[in-house]
C-alpha positions, 0 to 999 in steps of 0.5 A: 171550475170551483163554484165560487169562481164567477164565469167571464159571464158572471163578472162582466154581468155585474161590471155591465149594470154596475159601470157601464149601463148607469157610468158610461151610458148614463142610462136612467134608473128606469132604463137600466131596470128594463135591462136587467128585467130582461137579463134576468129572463133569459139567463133563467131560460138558459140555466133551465135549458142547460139544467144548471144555476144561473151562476154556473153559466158562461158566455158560450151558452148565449146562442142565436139558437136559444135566443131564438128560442127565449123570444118565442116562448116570452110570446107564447107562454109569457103573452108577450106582444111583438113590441115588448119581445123587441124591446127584450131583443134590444136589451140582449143587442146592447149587452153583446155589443158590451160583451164583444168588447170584454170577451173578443175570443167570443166575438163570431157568436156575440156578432151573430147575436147583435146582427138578430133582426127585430120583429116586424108587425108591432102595433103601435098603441094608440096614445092616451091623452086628456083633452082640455074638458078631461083635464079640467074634470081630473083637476076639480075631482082633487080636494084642496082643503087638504095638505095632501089634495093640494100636494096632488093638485101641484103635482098634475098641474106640474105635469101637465104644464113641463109635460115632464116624464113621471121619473123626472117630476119626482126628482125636482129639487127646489134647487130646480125651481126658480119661482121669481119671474120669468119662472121655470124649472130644471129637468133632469132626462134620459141620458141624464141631460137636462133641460129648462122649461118655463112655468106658468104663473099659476104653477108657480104660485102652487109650488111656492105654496106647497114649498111654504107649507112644508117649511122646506128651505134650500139647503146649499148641500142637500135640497129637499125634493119638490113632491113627497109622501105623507111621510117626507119620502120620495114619492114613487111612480106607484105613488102617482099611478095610484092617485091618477087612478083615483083621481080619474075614477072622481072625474069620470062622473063629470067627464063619462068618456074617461070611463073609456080610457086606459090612463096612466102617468104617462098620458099626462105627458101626452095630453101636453104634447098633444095641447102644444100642437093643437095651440100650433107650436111647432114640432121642433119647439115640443121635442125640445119642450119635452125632451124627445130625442128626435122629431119622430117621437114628437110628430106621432102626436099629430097622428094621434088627435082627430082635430088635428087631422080633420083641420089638416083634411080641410087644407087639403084642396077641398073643391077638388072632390066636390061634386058639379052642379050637375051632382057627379064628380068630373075630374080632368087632368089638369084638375086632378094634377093640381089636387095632387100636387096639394097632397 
């Protein structure tokens, strides 16, 4: 075969990021990336196996064997934790199901792939979030005397308030942003489905103000983005983490158990989530607020917060553990019946 002519591989590689990941799926930039970081990693595994380039690969040469192999050096030489192996299993899943269509001939192989069961024993992080003394602090650590300081302080207030992901704050136009009453805004999700969440006075009354003093206008062909650099360009997710770990640094010397935690973007979602429960909205209300694609990525906040567990302890049929006069604990049946039932 003439080096110039790409394999089955390389052709459907390029139709799998080009067509199908960003057209077909409607996939997120973000997500789309994570696909192709992981790609990238075993296709460089392979050629070093197979002592050859990338280019000169084919499909054959994705085996469960090497795989198997590819997973166990990203946790031994790469430090890789179980979650991210997983993830990076999930990704090679996705692009042999596309695979198996494209190339049926290969399907016994492709089918035994797709079937690589994920690894058990993932620890789940613990979530990071702001409780309302912290967030209070992250905001008064922000100048506002300043054009860019009143941009930043928009923009977490922003995020604290739609609870939106990083990616779909930087993409708000203020085509998406009504700021007459009832105020709200317009987010674009995964999977390109959007969603409309209601905005506070206050927030509103910063973006207006921010708007205002850029002099943006809509524009009926092109709206100018919401948060921007110094510069006027789009502000990236680097850009946010740069300046939440600024800020955080700031409000650590009014909020010392900041110190303690590993805040990034994401946490601001979080601390919404997690606010939302403890003023008593309902998981239903919050996975649509945020977006979620199911109720189990909503509830893990309740396992998150402590309040919110102690409140739920004292539900739990107290008297039945409390100790008689006498001191010792006496349960009967009947008792002991009843305070399960209360579980």
């Amino acid at each position: 075969m003439s080096r110039s002519t790409p394999t089955a591989l390389g052709r459907n590689l390029v139709r799998f990021f080009e067509e199908y990941l960003p057209v077909q799926r409607g996939l997120s930039p973000h997500t789309i990336r994570s696909y192709r970081d992981a790609l990238l990693l075993l296709l460089r595994f392979t050629a070093s196996e197979r002592h050859c380039t990338v280019d000169r690969l084919d499909v054959p040469d994705l085996t469960v064997e090497r795989i198997t192999r590819f997973l166990a050096t990203l946790e031994v030489e790469r430090h890789n934790s179980i979650a991210t192996r997983n993830a990076r299993l999930g990704a090679i899943h996705v692009f042999a199901r596309y695979l198996a269509g494209q190339c049926p001939e290969q399907l016994g192989t492709l089918q035994r792939i797709i079937g690589m069961p994920f690894k058990r024993g993932a620890v789940e992080a613990p979530i990071e979030y702001l409780d309302r003394a912290e967030l209070d602090a992250l905001l008064k650590s922000i100048d506002r005397s300043t054009e860019l300081g009143r941009r930043d302080y928009a923009l977490f207030a922003f995020m604290f308030n739609t609870g939106a992901r990083v990616q779909e704050t930087l993409n708000v136009r203020v085509a998406d942003v009504r700021l007459e009453a009832p105020p709200q805004v317009r987010l674009l999700g995964k999977g390109r489905k959007a969603r409309t969440c209601p905005l506070w006075p206050a927030t509103a009354r910063l973006l207006h103000d921010l708007i205002a003093e850029r002099g943006d206008f809509v524009d009926e062909s092109v709206s100018p983005l919401v948060f921007t650099n110094a510069r006027g360009a789009p502000l990236t997710r680097y850009g946010v983490r740069y300046l939440l770990r600024r800020y955080v640094h700031k409000a650590s010397q009014i909020a010392p158990s900041l110190k303690s935690k590993k805040l990034h973007p994401h946490s601001i979602r979080h601390s919404t989530a997690v606010a939302l429960l403890k003023s008593g909205v309902d998981f239903a209300t919050i996975s649509h607020w945020l977006g979620h694609a199911g109720l189990n990525t909503t509830m893990r906040y309740a396992r998150a917060d402590i309040d919110l567990k102690r409140r739920a302890l004292a539900q739990v049929f107290p008297d039945a553990v409390a100790p008689p006069p006498g001191g010792r604990l006496l349960l009967d049946d009947s008792d002991l019946a009843g305070w399960l039932r209360k579980l």
